[in-house]
C-alpha positions as CSV (number, residue, x, y, z in Angstrom):
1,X,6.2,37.8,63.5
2,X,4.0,40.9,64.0
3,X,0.5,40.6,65.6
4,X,-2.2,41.9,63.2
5,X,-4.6,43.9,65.5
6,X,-2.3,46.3,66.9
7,X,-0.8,47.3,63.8
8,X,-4.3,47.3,62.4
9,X,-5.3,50.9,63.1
10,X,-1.8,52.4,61.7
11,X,-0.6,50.1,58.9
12,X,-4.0,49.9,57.2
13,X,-5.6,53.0,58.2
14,X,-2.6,55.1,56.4
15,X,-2.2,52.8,53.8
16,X,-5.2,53.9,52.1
17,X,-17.9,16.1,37.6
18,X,-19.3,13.8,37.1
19,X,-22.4,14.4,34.4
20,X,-24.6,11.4,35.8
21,X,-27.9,11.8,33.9
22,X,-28.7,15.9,33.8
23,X,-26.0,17.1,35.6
24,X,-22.2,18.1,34.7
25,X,-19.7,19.7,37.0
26,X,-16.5,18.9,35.7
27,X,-14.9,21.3,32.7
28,X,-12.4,23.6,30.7
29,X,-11.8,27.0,32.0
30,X,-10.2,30.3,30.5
31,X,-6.7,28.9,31.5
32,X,-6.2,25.4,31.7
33,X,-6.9,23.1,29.1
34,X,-8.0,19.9,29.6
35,X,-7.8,16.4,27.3
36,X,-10.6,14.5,27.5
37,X,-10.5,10.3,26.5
38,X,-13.1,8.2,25.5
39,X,-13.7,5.0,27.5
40,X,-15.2,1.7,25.9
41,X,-16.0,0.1,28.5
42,X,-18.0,0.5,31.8
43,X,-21.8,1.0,32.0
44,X,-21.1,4.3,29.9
45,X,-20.6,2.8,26.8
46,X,-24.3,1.2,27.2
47,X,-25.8,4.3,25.0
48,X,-24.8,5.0,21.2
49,X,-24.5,8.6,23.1
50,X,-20.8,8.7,24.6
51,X,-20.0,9.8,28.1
52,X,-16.5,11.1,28.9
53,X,-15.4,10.6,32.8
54,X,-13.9,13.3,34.6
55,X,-10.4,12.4,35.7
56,X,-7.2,14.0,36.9
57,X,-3.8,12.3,37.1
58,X,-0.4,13.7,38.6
59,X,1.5,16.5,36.8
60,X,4.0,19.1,36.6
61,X,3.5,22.5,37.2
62,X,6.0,24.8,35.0
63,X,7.2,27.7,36.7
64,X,6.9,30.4,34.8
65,X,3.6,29.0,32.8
66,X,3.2,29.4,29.1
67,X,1.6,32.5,28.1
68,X,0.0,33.6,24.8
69,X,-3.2,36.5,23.9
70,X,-5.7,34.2,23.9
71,X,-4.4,31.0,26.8
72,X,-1.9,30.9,29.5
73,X,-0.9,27.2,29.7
74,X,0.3,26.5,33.6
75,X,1.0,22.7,33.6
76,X,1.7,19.2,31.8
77,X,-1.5,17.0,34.0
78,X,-3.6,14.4,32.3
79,X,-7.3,15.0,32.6
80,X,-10.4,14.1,31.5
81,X,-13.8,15.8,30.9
82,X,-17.2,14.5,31.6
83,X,-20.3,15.3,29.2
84,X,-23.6,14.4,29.2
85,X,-25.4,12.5,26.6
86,X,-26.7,14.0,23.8
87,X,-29.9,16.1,24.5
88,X,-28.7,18.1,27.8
89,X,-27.0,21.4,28.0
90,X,-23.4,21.3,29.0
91,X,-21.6,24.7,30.1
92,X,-17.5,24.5,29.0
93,X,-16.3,27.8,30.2
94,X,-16.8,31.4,31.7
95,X,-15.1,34.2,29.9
96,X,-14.0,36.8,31.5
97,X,-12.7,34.1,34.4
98,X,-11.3,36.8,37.0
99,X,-14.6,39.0,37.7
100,X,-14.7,41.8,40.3
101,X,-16.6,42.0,43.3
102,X,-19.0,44.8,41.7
103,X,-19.8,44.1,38.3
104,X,-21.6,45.8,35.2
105,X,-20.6,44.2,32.4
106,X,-21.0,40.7,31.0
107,X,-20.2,36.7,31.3
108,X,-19.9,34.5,28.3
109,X,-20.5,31.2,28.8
110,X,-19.3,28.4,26.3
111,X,-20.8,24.6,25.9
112,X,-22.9,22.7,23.8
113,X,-26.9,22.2,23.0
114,X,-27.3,25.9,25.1
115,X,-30.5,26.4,23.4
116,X,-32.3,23.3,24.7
117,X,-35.2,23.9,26.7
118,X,-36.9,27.0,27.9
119,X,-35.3,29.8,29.0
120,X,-32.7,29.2,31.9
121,X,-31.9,30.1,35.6
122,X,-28.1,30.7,35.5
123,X,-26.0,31.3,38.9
124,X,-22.6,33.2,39.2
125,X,-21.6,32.7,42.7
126,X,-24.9,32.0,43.7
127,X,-26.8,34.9,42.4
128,X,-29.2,35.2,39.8
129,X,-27.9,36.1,36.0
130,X,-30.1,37.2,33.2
131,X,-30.5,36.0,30.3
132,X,-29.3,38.3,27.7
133,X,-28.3,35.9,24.5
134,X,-28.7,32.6,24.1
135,X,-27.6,30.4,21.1
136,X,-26.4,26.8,20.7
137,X,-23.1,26.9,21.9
138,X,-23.1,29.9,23.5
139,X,-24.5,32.3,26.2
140,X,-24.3,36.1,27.5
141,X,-25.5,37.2,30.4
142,X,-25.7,39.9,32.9
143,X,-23.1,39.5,35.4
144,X,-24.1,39.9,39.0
145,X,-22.3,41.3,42.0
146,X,-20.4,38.8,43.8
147,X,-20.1,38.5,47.5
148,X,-17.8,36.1,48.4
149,X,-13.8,36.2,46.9
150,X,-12.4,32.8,45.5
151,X,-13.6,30.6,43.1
152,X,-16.7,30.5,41.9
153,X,-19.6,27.8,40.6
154,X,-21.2,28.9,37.1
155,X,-25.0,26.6,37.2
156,X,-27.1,26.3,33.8
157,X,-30.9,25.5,35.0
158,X,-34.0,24.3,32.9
159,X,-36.3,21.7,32.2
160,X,-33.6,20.1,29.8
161,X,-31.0,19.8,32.6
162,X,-28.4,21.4,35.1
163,X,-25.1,21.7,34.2
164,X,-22.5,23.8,36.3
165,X,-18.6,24.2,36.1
166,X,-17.4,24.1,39.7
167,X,-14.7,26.9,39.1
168,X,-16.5,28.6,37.0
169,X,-15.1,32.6,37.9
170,X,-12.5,33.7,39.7
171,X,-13.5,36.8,41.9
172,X,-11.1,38.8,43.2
173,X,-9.2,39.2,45.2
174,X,-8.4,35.9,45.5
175,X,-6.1,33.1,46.0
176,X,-4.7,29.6,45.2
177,X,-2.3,26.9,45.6
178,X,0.0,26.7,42.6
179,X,0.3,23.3,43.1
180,X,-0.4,20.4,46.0
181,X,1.5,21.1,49.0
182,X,3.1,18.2,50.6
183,X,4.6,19.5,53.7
184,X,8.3,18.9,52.4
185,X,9.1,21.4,49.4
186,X,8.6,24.6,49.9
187,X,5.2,26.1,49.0
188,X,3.8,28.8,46.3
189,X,0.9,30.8,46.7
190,X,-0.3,32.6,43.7
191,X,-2.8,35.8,44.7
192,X,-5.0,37.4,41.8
193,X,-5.8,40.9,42.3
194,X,-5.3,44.3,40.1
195,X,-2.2,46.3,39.4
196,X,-1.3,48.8,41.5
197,X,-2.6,47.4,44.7
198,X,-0.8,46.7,47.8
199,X,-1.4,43.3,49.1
200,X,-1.1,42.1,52.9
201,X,-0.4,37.9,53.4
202,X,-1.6,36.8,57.1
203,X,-1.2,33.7,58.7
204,X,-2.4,32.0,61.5
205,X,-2.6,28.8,63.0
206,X,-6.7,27.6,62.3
207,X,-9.7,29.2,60.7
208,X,-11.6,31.8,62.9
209,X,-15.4,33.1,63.0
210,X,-16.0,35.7,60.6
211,X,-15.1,39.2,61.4
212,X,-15.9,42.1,59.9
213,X,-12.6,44.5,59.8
214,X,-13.3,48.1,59.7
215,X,-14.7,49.3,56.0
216,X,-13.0,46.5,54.2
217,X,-15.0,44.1,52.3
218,X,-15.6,40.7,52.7
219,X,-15.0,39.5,56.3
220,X,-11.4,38.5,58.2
221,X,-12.0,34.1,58.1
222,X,-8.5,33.2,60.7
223,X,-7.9,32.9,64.3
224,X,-7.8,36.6,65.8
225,X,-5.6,35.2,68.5
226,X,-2.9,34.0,66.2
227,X,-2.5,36.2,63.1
228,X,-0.1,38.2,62.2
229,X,1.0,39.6,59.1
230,X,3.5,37.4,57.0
231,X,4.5,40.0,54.1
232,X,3.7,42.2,52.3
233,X,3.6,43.0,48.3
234,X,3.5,45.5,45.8
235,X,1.0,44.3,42.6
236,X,3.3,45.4,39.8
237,X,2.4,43.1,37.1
238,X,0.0,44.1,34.6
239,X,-1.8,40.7,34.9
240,X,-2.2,41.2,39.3
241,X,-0.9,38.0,39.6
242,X,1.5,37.5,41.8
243,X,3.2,34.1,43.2
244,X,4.7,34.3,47.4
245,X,6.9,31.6,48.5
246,X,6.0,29.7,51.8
247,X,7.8,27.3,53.8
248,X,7.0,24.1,53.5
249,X,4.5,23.3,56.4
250,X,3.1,20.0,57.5
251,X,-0.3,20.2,55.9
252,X,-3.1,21.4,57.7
253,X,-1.0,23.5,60.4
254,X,-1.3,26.8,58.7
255,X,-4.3,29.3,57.3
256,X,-3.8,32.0,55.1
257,X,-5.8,35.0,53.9
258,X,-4.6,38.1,51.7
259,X,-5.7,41.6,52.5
260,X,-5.3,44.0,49.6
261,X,-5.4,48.0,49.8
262,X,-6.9,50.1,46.8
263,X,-7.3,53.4,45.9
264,X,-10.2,52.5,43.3
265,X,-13.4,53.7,44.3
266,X,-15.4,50.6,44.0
267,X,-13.1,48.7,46.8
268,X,-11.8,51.5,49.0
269,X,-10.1,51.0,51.4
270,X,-9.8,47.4,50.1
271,X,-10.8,43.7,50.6
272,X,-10.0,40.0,52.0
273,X,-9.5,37.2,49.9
274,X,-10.8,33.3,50.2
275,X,-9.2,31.6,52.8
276,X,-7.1,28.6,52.1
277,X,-5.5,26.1,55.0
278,X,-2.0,24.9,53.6
């Protein structure tokens, strides 16, 4: 257990749903599929126009996932989709799905009746996206700087409807729970970042106010009083995924942030992650 302040200035220094009327939140993403049912029964079969309820049931999580060029396929969970009635736009999925903090490229977005309506406000993050193409089932558009790691909402915008996938992007660096923890089995992380980067895993016992660590992006979210550095990881993979065993913890005792180090110039000397309490 090493306090992370002191060795600050050394070790980091040198080391370099539901679619109820216009709306829709709940959707596919870029590597999870998900099966969607048709129910016959419930005030959403009133309309010729079908609705699909968003549902998700319990599951098992494959370790290592399924991988292929085009999907990665991560577990075996029921769930279901929810679309709006015919006549509203309906975003599907964001391609890419991991995005960098600075960007200068392009986000395709995938859905249905796209075209509907006048031109749209679209979201990434939060911030503003042009408009670059704009067809019936799909969208491109400029992709925006993003300021905050983690996941990310993707919001469609006109006078035909809103429709917005909750997890729309995944900026990095960022991290997730590979599956529920229940304070008995031990726990995986998996952290998202780019190969070749050296990644720092603190814990500490609550959330802290927002603290802006030297020239590192993004801000340090835990308790300065009780963090410490819990390992640390070469990114070898070619993916920059990488998945760190935890103990198992009683749930809501611990919080954990990742702290990667970079040599590229767009992140020197490198940036915090989302924070997540397990």
């Amino acid at each position: 257990m090493r306090p992370l302040l002191p060795i600050t200035a050394s070790l980091l220094l040198g080391a370099l749903g539901t679619a109820q009327h216009a709306n829709s939140n709940s959707a596919a993403s870029q590597t999870y599929f998900m099966a969607a049912i048709e129910l016959g029964s419930s005030a959403d079969a009133d309309t010729p126009l079908y609705r699909l309820r968003g549902s998700l049931g319990e599951g098992v999580v494959a370790e290592p996932h399924a991988t292929s060029e085009t999907y990665a396929l991560r577990g075996s969970f029921f769930g279901a989709s929810t679309a709006p009635v015919l006549g509203q736009p309906w975003l599907t999925a964001a391609a890419p799905f991991y995005v960098r903090r600075l960007n200068d490229g392009t986000l395709t977005l995938r859905g249905t009746e796209l075209w509907l309506g006048p031109t749209p406000t679209v979201t990434v993050g939060g911030q503003p996206a042009a408009v670059i193409l704009r067809t019936v089932d799909h969208m491109v558009v400029a992709l925006p700087d993003q300021p905050v790691p983690g996941f990310q909402p993707v919001t469609f915008t006109n006078s035909a409807g809103t429709s917005t996938i909750r997890e729309g992007v995944g900026v990095l660096p960022m991290m997730e729970r590979r599956e529920p923890f229940n304070g008995a089995d031990p726990n995986y992380l998996r952290v998202h970042t780019l190969v070749n980067e050296f990644v720092l895993l603190l814990l500490a016992a609550g959330p802290g106010p927002d603290i802006q660590l030297l020239d590192f992006h993004h801000v340090l979210q835990l308790d300065p009083g009780s963090v410490f550095i819990a390992t640390s990881i070469f990114v070898a993979a070619a993916d920059g995924m990488t998945t760190i065993p935890l103990p198992p913890f009683p749930p809501g005792l611990v919080h954990v942030q990742a702290l990667t180090v970079t040599a590229d110039p767009d992140d020197t000397p490198g940036s915090f992650s989302n924070a997540l309490a397990l």
